[in-house]
RODO-2510 file (C-alpha; in nm, 4 decimals, decimal comma):
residues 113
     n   res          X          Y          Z
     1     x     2,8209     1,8331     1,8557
     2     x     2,6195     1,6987     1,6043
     3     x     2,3323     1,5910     1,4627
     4     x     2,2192     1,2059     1,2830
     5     x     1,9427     1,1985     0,9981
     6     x     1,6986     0,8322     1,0092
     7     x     1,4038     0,7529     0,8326
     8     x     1,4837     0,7718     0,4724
     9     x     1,3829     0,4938     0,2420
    10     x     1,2070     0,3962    -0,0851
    11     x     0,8332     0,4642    -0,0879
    12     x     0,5326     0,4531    -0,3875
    13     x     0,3671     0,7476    -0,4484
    14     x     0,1384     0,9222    -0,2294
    15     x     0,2644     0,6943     0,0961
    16     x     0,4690     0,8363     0,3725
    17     x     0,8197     0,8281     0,5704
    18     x     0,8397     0,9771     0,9034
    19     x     1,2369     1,1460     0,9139
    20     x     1,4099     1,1709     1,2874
    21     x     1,7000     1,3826     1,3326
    22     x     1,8784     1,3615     1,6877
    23     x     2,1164     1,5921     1,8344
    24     x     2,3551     1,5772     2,0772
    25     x     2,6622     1,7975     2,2429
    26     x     2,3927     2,1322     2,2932
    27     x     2,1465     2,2807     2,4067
    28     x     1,8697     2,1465     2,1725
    29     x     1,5900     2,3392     2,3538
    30     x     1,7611     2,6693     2,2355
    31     x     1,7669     2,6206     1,9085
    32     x     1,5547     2,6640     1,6140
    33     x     1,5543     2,3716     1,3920
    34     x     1,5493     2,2907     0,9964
    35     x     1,5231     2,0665     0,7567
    36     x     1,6420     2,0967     0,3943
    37     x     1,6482     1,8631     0,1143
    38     x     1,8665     1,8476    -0,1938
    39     x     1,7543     1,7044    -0,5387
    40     x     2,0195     1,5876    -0,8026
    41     x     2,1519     1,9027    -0,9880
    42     x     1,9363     2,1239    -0,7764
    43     x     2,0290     2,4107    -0,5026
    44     x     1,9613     2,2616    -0,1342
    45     x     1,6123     2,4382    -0,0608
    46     x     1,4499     2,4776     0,3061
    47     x     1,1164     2,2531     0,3525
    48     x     1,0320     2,3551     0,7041
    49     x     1,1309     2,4815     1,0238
    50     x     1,0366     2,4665     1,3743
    51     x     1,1110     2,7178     1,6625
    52     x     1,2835     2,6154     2,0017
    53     x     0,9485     2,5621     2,2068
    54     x     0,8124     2,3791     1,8877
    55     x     0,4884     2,6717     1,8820
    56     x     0,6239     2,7898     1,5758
    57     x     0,6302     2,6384     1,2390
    58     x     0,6729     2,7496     0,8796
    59     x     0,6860     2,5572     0,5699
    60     x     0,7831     2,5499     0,1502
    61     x     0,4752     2,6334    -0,0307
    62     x     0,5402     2,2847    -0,2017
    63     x     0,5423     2,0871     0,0888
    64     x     0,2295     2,2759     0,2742
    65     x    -0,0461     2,0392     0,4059
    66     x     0,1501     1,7154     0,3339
    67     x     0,4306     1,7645     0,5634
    68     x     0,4787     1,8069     0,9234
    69     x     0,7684     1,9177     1,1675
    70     x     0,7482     1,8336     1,5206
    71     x     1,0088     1,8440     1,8080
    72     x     1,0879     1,6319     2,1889
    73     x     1,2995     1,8355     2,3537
    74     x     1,3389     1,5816     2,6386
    75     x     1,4777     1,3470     2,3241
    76     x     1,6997     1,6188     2,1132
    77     x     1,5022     1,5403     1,8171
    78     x     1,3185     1,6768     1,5523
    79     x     1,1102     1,4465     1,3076
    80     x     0,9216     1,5126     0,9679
    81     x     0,6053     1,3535     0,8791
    82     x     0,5764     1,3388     0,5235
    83     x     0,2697     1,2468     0,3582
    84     x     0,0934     1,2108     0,0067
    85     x     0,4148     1,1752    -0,0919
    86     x     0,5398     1,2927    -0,4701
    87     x     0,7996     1,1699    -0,7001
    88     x     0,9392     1,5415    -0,6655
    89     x     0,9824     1,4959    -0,3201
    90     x     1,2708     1,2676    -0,4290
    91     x     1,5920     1,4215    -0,2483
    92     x     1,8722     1,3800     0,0255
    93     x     1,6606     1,5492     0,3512
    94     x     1,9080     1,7543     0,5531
    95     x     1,9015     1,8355     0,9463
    96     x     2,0155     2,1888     1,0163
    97     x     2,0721     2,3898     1,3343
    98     x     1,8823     2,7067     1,1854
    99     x     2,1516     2,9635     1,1388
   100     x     2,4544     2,7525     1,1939
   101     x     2,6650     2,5335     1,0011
   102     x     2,5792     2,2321     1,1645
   103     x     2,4451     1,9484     0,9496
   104     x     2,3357     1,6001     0,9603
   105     x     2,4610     1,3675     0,6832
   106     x     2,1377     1,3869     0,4957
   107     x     1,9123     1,0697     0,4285
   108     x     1,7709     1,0045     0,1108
   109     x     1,4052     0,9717     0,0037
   110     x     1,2779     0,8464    -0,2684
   111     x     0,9511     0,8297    -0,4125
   112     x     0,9239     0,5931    -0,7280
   113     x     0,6881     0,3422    -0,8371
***
């Protein structure tokens, strides 16, 4: 069981990075899906989520309009579309199994000139 974070990179302000997070060893389509991201010396904070069928998604005020969750169930994998990227966007973007304590290894982002 687990789950494997892609995507991450450097990136100028206001361009974009498209995360993938595949899982494997359950049932993908019955899960709710997250992702996080951590800043240095910050708390890890939610940034969106997505519900099993995908119909459902919900977002951090800060990241509203810019960013994007999306789901393939047939592919176990849930992606982020992040746009108009910010310099405080810069963080290590965690996959989560909503409600669990499964985790990807993060990836990090960073946005930097």
């Amino acid at each position: 069981v687990q789950l494997v974070e892609s995507g991450g990179g450097l990136v100028q302000p206001g361009g974009s990075l498209r995360l993938s997070c595949a899982a494997s060893g359950f049932t993908f389509s019955s899960y709710r899906m997250s992702w996080y991201r951590q800043a240095p010396g910050k708390e890890r904070e939610l940034v969106a989520d997505i519900s099993s069928t995908g119909g459902i998604t919900t977002y951090a005020d800060s990241v509203k309009g810019r960013f994007t969750i999306s789901r393939v169930n047939a592919k176990s994998t849930v992606y982020l579309q992040m746009n108009s990227l910010k310099p405080e966007d810069t963080a290590v973007y965690y996959c989560n199994r909503r409600g669990t304590r499964l985790w990807g290894q993060g990836t990090q982002v960073t946005v930097s000139s």
